[in-house]
C-alpha positions, 0 to 999 in steps of 0.5 A: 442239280436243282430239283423243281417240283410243281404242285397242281391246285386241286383245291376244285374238286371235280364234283363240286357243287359249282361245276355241277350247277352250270349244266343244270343251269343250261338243261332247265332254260335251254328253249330260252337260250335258244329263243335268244340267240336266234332273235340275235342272229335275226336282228344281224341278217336284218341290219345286214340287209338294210345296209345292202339296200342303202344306195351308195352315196355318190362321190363329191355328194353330187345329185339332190340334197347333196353337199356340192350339189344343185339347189332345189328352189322355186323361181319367179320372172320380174314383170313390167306392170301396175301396183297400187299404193295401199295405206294399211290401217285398223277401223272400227265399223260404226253406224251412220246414226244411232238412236235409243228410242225414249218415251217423251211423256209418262204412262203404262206401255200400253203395247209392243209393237216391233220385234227384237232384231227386226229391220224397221222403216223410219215412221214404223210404229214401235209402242203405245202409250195408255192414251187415255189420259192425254185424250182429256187433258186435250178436250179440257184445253179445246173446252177452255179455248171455246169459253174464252173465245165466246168471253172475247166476243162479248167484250168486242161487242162492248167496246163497238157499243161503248165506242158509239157512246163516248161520240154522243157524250154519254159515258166517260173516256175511261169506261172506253179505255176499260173495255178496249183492255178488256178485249186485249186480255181475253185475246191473250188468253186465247192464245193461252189456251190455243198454245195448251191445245197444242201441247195437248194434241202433241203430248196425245202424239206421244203416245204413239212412238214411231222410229225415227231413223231405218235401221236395226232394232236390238233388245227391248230394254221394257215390257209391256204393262211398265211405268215408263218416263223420259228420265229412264236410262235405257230407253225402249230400244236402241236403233242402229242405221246398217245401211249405208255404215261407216268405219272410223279408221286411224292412219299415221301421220306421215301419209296425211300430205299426200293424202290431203293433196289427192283430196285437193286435186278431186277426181274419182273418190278414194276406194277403201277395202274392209277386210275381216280380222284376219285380214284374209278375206274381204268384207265390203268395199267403200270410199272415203267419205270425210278426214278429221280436222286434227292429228291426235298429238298422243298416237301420231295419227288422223282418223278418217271415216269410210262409207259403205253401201253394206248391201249383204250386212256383212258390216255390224257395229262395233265390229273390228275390221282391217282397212286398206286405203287404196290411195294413188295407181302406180304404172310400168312398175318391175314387179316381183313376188314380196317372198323373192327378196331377202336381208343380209350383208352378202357383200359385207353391206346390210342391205335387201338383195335378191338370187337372181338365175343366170343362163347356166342355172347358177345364181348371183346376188343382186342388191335391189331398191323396193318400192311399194308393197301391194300384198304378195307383189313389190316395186323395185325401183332399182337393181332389177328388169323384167324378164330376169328370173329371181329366186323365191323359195330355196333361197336360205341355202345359196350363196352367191354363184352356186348351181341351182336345180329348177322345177320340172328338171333333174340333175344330172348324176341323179340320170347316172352313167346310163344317161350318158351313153342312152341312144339319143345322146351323141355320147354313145355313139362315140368319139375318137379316142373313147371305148365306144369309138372303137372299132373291133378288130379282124385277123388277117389270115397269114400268107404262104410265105409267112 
């Protein structure tokens, strides 16, 4: 008989330290205990609820946004219209002239006479010139004009007395030929001092600078009380013609043909629109007034020039401008929006298609040929006729064949079963073989024999 013997560990005395903490422990933060466990069933009854709430998915995913389901996009409808060819091109606004206004002649500006950014007409005065030494420079020619004219007349005397005398034998030939050069000489110098006189009178006209074109003045670039000289850099002011300006623009030299046999056949001038750096809103509209004589062989391109009445000052110099060069009318055009078609290789081929919406509001891929571009419209020349309904936006998620939703319809798993069997549809009111179509039925009451 084999005799087991089992030995308990009392090792842990019951009243040790580490089973006497343990209670302490839970009666000193027992508020906090109880604060943590009932934020823990909270957050459970709350995750509980919004799990509740979630709407069941539909089966197969059907409805809005669901997998297999319809497609919410936007739609367009081709149209039989005209498109203008346009000629996109950068300008630079420049005006018709542009003058820096310099003295001709030196002294003291003596006085100012316009104002910074002010609109002048060709002829307004601008400055003055001290005068004062120009006046006697033109009294000293007109003097020796005078003095001379009386020596010429005198000697004209001489030669009719000596042209009198040299007949009757009294005086040599020569003395005749001496005074007849004599008058000669003295004619010269007048017209010496008549050419004097009207430098003078010119250089007194200096003076007085005028304007010589209308336009805009800028800064003045001198004061009054300055020592000016034509030599000076800067001039007095510079003057920009504003109305009409100009804008030099540049385009390729691809469109150079048909441009030059539209200008050729004559007609209505070319219309060009200036839009703002933007390109988002229209400045002015012009027409095109002149080509260059040359391709620029380092870019590739011909610079044009484009006149614009420039009415409302909207156009400043120098200012950068984005130009449309509207170039031939194109008619009975297809006509879609630009953001309908779309690049890929639905067909294994690269090439620029478009979803187009069947009857049964599903979508098949249509390859397409486009033609001009005239902003958010484009020609297609092939693959497309009016009437036919493209997609425009929703298209990224298609592929060829699928179901699509279109605005203002609703698809029908998002009605529900309660649509089905809604009074207005035939469905509810039953078909043969259907819960609806039954008839309740009635006992009949069994007879005495039974």
């Amino acid at each position: 008989m084999v005799k087991c013997e089992v030995v308990l560990n009392d090792s842990i005395d019951p009243g040790s330290p580490t089973l006497t903490r343990r209670p302490a422990f839970i009666r000193r933060h027992w508020v906090a205990l109880l604060v943590a466990a009932v934020a823990l069933l909270l957050l459970i009854a709350l995750a509980r609820y919004i799990q509740h709430k979630q709407p069941a998915p539909s089966p197969g995913g059907a409805g809005r946004g669901g997998q297999n389901g319809p497609v919410a996009v936007s739609v367009a409808t081709a149209a039989t219209g005209d498109i203008q060819l346009r000629v996109p091109a950068l300008g630079t606004v420049t005006p018709l002239a542009t003058v820096t206004v310099r003295t001709q002649i030196s002294g003291v500006m003596q006085k100012i006479l316009f104002t910074e950014g002010q609109t002048v007409r060709q002829g307004d005065a601008l400055a003055q010139i001290d005068p004062r030494p120009y006046e006697a420079a033109l009294q000293q020619m007109q003097g020796n004009l005078r003095r001379d004219q009386a020596l010429l007349a005198d000697a004209k005397l001489d030669l009719k007395r000596y042209e009198g005398l040299v007949k009757e034998d009294s005086i040599a030939q020569q003395q005749l030929d001496t005074q007849r050069a004599l008058v000669d000489q003295y004619s010269g110098t007048i017209e010496s001092d008549e050419g004097q006189v009207k430098t003078a009178t010119v250089n007194l006209l200096y003076t007085h600078i005028v304007a010589p074109v209308t336009g805009r003045v800028g800064l003045r670039q001198v004061d009054q009380g300055n020592y000016v000289t034509p030599g000076d850099a800067n001039g007095i002011v510079v003057i920009n013609q504003l109305q009409p300006i100009t804008v030099i623009f540049t385009i390729p030299e691809d469109n150079v043909p048909a441009l030059m046999r539209r200008l050729h056949d004559g007609g209505a001038a070319m219309t060009v629109e200036a839009y703002d750096k933007a390109n988002s809103g229209k400045l002015a509209d012009g027409k095109l007034l002149t080509v260059d004589n040359a391709i620029d062989v380092t870019t590739g391109t011909v610079k044009l020039r484009a006149l614009f009445d420039n009415a409302d000052g909207l156009l400043f110099p120098n200012q950068f401008v984005n130009i449309q060069l509207l170039q031939e009318l194109l008619k009975n055009q297809i006509i879609m929006p630009n953001s309908a078609q779309r690049r890929g290789a639905p067909n294994g081929v690269v090439s620029t298609f478009v979803y187009v919406v069947n009857s049964d509001h599903t979508v098949k891929v249509r390859p397409v040929t486009l033609g001009v571009v005239d902003g958010e419209r484009v020609a297609v020349t092939q693959g497309l006729k009016a009437g036919e309904v493209v997609v425009t936006e929703g298209g990224d998620r298609l592929r060829d064949g699928a179901e699509v939703l279109l605005p203002g319809a609703e698809p029908a798993a998002a009605r529900g079963p309660a649509a089905t069997h809604s009074p207005g549809n035939p469905a509810s009111r039953g078909t043969p073989g259907s819960p609806g179509s039954q008839r309740p039925r009635t006992r009949t009451k069994p007879s005495p024999s039974q």
